[in-house]
N, C-alpha and C positions, 0 to 999 in steps of 0.2 A: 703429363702430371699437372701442368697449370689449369688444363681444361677441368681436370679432376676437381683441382682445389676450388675454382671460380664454381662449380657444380656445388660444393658442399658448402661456400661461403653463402650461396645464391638460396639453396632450400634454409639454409639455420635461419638467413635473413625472412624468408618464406613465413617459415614457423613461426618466429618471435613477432612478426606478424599477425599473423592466424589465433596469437593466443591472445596478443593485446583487444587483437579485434572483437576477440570471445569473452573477453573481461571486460570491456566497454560494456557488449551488449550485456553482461550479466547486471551493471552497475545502472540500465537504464532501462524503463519503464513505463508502461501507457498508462494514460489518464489516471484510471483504476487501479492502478497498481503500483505498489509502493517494493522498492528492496530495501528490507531493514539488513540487523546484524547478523538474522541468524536466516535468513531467506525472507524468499518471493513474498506478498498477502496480494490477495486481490478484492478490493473494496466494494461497494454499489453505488451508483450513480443515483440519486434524484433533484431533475431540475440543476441548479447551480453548485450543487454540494456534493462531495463524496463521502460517505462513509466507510469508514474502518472497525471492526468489532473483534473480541474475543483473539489479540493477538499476543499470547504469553508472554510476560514478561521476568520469568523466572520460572523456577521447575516446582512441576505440584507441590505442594507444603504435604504431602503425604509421607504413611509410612517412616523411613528412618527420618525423614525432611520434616516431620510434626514438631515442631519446639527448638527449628531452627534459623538462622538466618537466612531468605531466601536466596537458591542456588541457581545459576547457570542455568538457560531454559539452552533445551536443546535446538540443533540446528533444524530443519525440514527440508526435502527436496523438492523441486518442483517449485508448483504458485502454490499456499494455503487460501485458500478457503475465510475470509474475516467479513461475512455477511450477516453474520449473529453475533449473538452476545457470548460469553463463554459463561459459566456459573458464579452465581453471585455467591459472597463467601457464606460458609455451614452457621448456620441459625437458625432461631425460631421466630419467623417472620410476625411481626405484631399487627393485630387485627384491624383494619381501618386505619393505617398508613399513609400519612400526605402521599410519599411516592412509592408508592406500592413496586414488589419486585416484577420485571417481567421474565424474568430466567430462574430456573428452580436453584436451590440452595448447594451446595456443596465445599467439600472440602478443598478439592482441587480447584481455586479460584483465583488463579493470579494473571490474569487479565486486562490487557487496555485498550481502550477505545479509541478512538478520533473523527472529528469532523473535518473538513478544509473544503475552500473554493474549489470548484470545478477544474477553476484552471491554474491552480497552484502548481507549479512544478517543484524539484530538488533546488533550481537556479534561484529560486524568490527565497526573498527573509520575512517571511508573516510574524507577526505577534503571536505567544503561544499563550492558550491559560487552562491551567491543570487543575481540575476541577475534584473535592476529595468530599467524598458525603457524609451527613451527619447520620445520629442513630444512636447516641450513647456509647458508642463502640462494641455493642453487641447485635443488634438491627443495622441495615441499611446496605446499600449497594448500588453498583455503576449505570444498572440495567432499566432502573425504571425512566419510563418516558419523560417525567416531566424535568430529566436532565439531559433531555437530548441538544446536543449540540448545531444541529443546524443555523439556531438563528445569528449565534455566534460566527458562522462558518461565512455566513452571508455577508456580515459584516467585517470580513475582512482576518479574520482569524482563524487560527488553527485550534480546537478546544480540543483537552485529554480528560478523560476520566480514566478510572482505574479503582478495581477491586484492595481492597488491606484485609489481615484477619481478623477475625472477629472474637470478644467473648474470653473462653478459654483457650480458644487457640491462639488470639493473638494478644493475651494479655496473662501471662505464667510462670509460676517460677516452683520450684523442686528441687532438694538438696542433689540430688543424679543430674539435674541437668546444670547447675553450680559445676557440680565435677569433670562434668563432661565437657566443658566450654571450656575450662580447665580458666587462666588469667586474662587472659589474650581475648577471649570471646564475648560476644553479646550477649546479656542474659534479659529476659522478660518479656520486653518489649516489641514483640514480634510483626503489631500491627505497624508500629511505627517505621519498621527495618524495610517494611514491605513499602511505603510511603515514597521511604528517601531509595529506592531499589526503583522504583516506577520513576522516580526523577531521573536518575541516573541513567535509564532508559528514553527519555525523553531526550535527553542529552546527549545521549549514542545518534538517536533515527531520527528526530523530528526533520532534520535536514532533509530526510527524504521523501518530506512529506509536504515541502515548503517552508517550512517552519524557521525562525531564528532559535538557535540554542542559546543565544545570547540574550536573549528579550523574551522573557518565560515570566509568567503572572501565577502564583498559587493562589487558588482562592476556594472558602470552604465554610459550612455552616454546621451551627453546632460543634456536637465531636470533632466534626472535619474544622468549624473553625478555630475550635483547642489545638487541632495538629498543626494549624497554620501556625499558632503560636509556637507551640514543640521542635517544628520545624525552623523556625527565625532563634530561634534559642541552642538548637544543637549545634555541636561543633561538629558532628559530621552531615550536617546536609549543608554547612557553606558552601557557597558558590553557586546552589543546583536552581537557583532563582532568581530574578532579578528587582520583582516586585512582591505584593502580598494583600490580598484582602480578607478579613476575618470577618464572617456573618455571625451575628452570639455566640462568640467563642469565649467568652468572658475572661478570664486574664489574673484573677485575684489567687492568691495562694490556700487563703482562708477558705476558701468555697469549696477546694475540690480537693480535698488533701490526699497523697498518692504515698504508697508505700515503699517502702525499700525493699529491697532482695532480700538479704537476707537478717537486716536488723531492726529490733521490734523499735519502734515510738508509743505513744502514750497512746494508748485505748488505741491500737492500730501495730496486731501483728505481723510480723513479715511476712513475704509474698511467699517465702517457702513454706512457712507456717500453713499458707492457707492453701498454698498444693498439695499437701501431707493431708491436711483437712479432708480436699477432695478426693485425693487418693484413697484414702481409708473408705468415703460414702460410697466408693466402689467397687470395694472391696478387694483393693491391692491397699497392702502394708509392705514396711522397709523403705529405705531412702537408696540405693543401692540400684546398681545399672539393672538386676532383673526386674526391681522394682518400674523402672522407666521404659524397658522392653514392653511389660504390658499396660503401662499408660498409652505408650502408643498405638498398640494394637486395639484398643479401643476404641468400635465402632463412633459414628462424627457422633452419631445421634448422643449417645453416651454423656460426650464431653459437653454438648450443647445440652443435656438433660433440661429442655421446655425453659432456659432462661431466657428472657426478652427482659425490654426496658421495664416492663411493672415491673418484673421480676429480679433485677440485678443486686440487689443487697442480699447479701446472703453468705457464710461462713464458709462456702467454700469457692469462691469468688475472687477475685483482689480488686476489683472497683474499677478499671483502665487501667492507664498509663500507670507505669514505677517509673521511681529516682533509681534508675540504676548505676550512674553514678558517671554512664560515655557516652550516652546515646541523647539523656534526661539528665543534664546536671544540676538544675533548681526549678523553679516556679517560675512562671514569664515575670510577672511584675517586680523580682526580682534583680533576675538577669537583665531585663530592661535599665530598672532603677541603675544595676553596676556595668551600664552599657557594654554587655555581652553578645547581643543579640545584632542578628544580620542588618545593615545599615541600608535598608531600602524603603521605597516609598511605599506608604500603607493605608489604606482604608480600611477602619472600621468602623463598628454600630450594632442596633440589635432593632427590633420590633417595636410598637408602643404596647404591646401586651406580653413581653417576654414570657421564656420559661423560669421561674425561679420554686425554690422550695421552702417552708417555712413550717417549722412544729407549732408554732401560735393558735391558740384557742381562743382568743379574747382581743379586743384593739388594746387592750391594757397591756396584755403580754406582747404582741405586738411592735409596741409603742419602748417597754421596757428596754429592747434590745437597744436603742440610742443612748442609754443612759440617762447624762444631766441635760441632752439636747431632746430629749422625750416631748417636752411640750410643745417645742420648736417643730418635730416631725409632725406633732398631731394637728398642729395647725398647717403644717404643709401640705398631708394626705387627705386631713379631715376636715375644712376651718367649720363647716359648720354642726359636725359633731353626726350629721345624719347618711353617712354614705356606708353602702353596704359593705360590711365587714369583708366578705370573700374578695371582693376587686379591690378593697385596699391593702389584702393582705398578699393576690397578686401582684397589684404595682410593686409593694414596699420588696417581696422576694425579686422581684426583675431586676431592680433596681438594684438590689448587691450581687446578684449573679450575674448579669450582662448588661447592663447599662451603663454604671459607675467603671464596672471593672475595663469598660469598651474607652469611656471617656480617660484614666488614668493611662493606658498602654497608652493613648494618643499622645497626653503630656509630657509621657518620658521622650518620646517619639518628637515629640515638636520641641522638646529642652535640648535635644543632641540637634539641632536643626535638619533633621529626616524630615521629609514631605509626608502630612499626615491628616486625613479628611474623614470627619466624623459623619453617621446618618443616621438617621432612626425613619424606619418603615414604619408610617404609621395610616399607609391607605387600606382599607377592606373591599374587596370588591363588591359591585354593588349586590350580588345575588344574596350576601352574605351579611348585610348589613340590620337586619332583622334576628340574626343568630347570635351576632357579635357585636360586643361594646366599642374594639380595636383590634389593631393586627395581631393576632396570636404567635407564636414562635413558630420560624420555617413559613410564614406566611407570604415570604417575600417570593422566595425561588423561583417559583412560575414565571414571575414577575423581572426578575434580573434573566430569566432563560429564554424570553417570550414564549413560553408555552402553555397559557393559559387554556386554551380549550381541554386541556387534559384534565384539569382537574376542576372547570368550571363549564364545561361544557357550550349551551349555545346560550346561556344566561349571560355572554357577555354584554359591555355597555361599550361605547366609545372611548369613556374616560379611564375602562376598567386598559382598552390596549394604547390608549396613549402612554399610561402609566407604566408599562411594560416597555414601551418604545423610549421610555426616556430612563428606566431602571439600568435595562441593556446597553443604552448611549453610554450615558456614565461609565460604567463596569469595562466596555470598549474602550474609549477613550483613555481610562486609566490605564487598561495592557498596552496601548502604543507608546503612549509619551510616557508615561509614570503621572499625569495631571488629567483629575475626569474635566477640567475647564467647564465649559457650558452646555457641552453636546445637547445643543438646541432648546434650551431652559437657563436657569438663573447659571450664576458659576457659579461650582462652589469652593470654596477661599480654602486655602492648606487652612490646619488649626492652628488656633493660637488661644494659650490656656486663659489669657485677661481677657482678649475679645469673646473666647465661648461661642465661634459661628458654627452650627454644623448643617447640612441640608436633608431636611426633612420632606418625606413622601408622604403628601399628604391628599385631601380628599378634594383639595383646591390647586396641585400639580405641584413639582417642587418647588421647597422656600427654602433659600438660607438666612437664616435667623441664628440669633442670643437663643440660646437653650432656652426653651423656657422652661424646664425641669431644673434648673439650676443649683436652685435656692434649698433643693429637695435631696439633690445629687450630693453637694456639699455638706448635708446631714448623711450620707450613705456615710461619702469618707470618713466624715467625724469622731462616727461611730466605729470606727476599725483603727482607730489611732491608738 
């Protein structure tokens, strides 16, 4: 009987063995290959860096999942397959795109990339930084090259990109889906759920990718640098960050005004308003769950019906982002001002030829918009009365939609004493410089990604990849410490609102200087008082 028992005590011990040993191995992984939450990926190798491509990070947004918060991606057997891109989200790609897509559109798009060292294991803590693209929020996506992560990877970091939705999918609302979310739910906001749904994913695996979940950088231009804001402002993506950089994300309330769900404001009907809108243009009527049954079953093309960025105003549209009231609780410069917003180090800025918009026909209408400081601008933009009307009616729109609004987030930001570094890209590369007066908006990117040959091909110059090597320092340097310090060029100095230093890319390499848009910027604010 004892022999018995030492026989049985002997295999259990065997097993519990055998199974430990089998969940180790499942928990570990070659070079190439990563164990996330839900299984295996197997990446590709070039030179010192791996990539990872196309590894879901939530379940399709299709069918019953259109118009919702994104769901639980399923588990997989085996190794998957993360040697490609997965589909960029359902659009109508706009024509001559800085970065063009390289994966075709769809709806099923909820996908994340990664770069890392060759020889990163799960044991090391890299810097991470989650890279979120611009496009209006109807354009754009994780796939194209000139946001490929290797030079990042090179340099010591873990980069993520990742797909959100776009347009009508990821920006809707409908009295059926009010209903259906019933109190408790999220309503609208869909590209945004998908943002903080990709963080939180970052936050589950990057561990086993090398990565620190603890020391995580968002950073993003355009749209994507609005969500950086969105993101610093909601109360539910606290915690899923550590740092932040906003490329013209601009920050002003005035500029981008966003609708509510379901309650009208002045000249700006509600979001369900303008779902009923499109519902109707497609000929479903009623607000009612049969009503939302065949909104969904509506081919992508449908709901994408040919809108791109010329095309986004429009009546059955909601414009982006809603104040829906959990997700969106106010306007960044706001929440800032009433120190709502995530307390972490931040860099921002915009272009020396931003993107801004303006109805003005004349410098006189123009000029009107300052008020009693009118003459003051026109002397700032104009002094000697003969510069061409269209670039000053670029600067003076740049200037209230990403410039001023870049500089104000910084000063609430440097009033709560947060680490906060202003920059304005203001170098063109040299192939370019016969085409261009200054850097145009999204001009930088190449440039912070080093991946200029992509979009400049063999026209480079020396100075064009010095400038690249020192955009990228910077941008590094800020994801380890929270401080870009000097990464081999001037340092540039946290902000401070008296002194006004920020470091400019310029065509002489960088300089930290006194603004010297100042004098001009201080009429932006004036005139929004």
């Amino acid at each position: 009987m004892q022999l018995r028992r030492r026989w049985i005590v002997g295999m259990a011990i065997a097993t519990i063995a055998a199974i430990a040993s089998s969940a180790a191995a499942a928990t570990t992984a070659p070079a190439d290959q990563a164990v996330t939450d839900k299984g295996r990926v197997q990446g590709v190798t070039s030179g010192d860096v791996i990539a990872f491509k196309g590894i879901p990070y939530a379940a399709p947004p299709v069918g019953k999942n259109r118009w919702r918060a994104p769901q639980t991606a399923a588990a997989w057997p085996g190794v998957r397959d993360a040697s490609s891109f997965g589909h960029d989200c359902a659009q109508h790609p706009m024509p001559g795109d800085a970065a063009p897509l390289s994966a075709s559109p769809a709806e099923d798009c909820l996908y994340v990339n990664l770069w890392k060292p060759a020889g990163a294991t799960s044991g090391h803590k890299l810097p991470v930084m989650v890279w979120i693209y611009g496009g209006g929020f109807v354009n754009g996506g994780s796939s194209s090259t000139v946001y490929d992560g290797t030079s990042f990877a090179r340099e010591g970091v873990v980069l993520v990109s990742f797909n959100y939705r776009l347009g009508r999918f990821g920006f809707f609302a409908h009295p059926a889906l009010t209903h259906e979310a019933g109190k408790s739910g999220l309503l609208g906001n869909y590209g945004y759920m998908d943002q903080i749904a990709a963080l939180k994913w970052v936050q589950r695996n990057i561990a086993a990718f090398g990565g620190d979940p603890a020391n995580v950088t968002v950073f993003g231009e355009s749209a994507g640098g609005a969500s950086v804001l969105a993101l610093m402002t909601s109360p539910l993506a606290h915690g899923l960050f550590s740092k932040a950089i906003v490329q013209s994300g601009g920050g002003r309330a005035s500029l981008l005004p966003m609708r509510r769900i379901a309650v009208d404001q002045p000249r700006l009907p509600s979001a369900e308003k303008v779902g009923v809108a499109f519902a109707r243009s497609v000929g479903i009527a009623g607000t009612d769950a049969t009503a939302l049954r065949a909104l969904r079953n509506l081919p992508a093309d449908k709901v994408v019906n040919g809108m791109d960025m010329g095309s986004l105003i429009n009546d059955t549209y909601v414009g982006g982002p809603l104040l829906d009231g959990k997700l969106v609780t106010g306007y960044p410069d706001a929440l800032f001002a009433q120190r709502k917003q995530m307390k972490v180090p931040l860099i921002i800025g915009a272009t020396g030829a931003d993107f801004g918009i303006t109805h003005a026909k004349t410098k006189d209408e123009l000029f009107r918009m300052f008020g009693t400081h009118a003459n003051a601008a026109r002397m700032a933009y104009d002094p000697n009365g003969i510069a061409d009307f269209h670039q000053i009616a670029q600067a003076v729109s740049a200037d209230r939609m990403m410039v001023e609004p870049a500089r104000l987030i910084a000063r609430l930001a440097a009033e709560q004493n947060i680490p906060s570094y202003v920059y304005r890209f203001s170098y063109v590369a040299h192939s370019m410089r016969t085409e261009l007066h200054a850097a145009p908006h999204a001009s930088e990117i190449p440039f912070v990604f080093n991946t200029l040959p992509v979009r400049y091909g063999k026209t480079l110059t020396d100075a064009d990849r010095e400038t690249a090597r020192s955009a990228l320092a910077y941008w590094v340097a800020f994801a380890k410490t929270g401080d870009p310090g000097d990464a081999g060029g001037p340092q540039w100095p946290r902000y401070n609102p008296v002194q006004d230093v920020i470091l400019g890319f310029t065509h002489d390499g960088p300089k930290a200087e006194s603004d010297p848009w100042r004098k001009r910027l201080d009429l932006i604010e004036a005139a929004h008082r």
